[in-house]
C-alpha positions as CSV (number, residue, x, y, z in Angstrom):
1,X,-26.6,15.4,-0.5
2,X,-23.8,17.9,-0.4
3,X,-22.8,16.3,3.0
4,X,-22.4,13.0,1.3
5,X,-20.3,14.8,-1.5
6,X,-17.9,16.4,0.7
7,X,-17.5,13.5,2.6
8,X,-16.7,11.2,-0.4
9,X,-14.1,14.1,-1.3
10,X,-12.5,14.7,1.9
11,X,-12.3,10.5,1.6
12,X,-10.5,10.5,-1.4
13,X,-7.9,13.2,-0.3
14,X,-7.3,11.7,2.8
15,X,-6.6,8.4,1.1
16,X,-4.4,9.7,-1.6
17,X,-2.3,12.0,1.3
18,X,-2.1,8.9,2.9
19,X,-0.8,7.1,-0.2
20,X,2.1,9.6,-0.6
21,X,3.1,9.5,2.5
22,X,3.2,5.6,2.8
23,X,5.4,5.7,-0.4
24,X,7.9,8.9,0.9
25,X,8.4,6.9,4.1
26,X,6.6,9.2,6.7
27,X,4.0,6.5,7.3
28,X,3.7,2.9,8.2
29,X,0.3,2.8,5.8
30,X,-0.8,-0.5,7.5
31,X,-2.8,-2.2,10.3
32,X,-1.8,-5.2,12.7
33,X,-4.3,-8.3,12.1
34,X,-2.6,-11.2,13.6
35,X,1.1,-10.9,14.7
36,X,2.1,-11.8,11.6
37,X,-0.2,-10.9,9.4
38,X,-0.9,-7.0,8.3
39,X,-2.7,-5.2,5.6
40,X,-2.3,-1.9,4.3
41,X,-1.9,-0.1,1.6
42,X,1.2,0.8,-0.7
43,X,4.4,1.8,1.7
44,X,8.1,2.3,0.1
45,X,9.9,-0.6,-0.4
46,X,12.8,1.0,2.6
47,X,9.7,1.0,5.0
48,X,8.7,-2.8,4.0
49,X,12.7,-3.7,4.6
50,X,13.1,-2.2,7.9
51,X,9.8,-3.1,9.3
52,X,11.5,-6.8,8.7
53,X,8.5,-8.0,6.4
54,X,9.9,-11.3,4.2
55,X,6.4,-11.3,1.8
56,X,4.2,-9.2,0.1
57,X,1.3,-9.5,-1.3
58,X,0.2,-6.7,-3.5
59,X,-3.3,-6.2,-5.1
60,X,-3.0,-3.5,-7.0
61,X,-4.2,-3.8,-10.6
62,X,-1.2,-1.5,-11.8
63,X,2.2,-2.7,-12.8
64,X,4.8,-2.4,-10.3
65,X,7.7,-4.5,-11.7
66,X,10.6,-2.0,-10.0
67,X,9.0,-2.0,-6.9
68,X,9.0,-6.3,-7.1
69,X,12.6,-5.6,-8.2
70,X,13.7,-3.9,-5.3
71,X,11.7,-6.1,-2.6
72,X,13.1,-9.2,-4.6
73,X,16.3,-7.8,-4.2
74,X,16.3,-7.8,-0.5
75,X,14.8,-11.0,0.0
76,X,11.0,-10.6,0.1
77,X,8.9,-12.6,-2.0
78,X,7.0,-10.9,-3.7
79,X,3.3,-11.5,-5.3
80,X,0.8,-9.7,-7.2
81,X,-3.1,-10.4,-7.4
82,X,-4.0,-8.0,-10.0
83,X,-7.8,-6.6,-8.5
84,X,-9.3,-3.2,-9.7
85,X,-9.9,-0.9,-7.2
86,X,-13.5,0.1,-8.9
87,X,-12.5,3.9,-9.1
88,X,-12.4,3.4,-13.3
C-alpha cells in the first residue's frame, strides 16, 4: 500500500516538474506520433513557435485565452476541447 502511495506521489511531482519546465522552455513536453502529428502536454507558446507547429489543439479544461492570443498572433490556429483532467 505505501508503495502504491509513493508511487502515485512521485507521479504527480514528476508530472507537475515536467509541466513547469514545458512552460519555462527547458523542455519540449511532447512525443512524435506521426511526422506530423504530436501530443504532449502544455509547452510555452516560444517553444510551439520555434518548433514551427501551425495548430494546436489544447484540452485542457482551464481558460487560456493569452496563451490563444499569443499563438494566434503568430499564426497558429488555435483550438480548445475543454476535458477535465479527473484530478477534481
Amino acid at each position: 500500500m505505501l508503495t502504491k502511495t509513493l508511487d502515485l506521489v512521485i507521479g504527480g511531482i514528476k508530472a507537475r516538474l515536467l509541466k513547469y519546465m514545458g512552460l519555462a522552455g527547458l523542455l519540449f513536453n511532447a512525443n512524435m506520433i506521426t511526422n506530423n502529428i504530436w501530443v504532449g502536454g502544455l509547452n510555452s507558446p516560444r517553444t510551439i513557435i520555434s518548433e514551427g507547429f501551425d495548430t494546436v489543439i489544447d484540452l485542457r479544461e482551464e481558460d487560456a485565452q493569452k496563451y490563444r492570443a499569443i499563438l494566434e498572433k503568430h499564426g497558429i490556429e488555435y483550438f480548445n476541447i475543454k476535458i477535465p483532467d479527473g484530478m477534481g
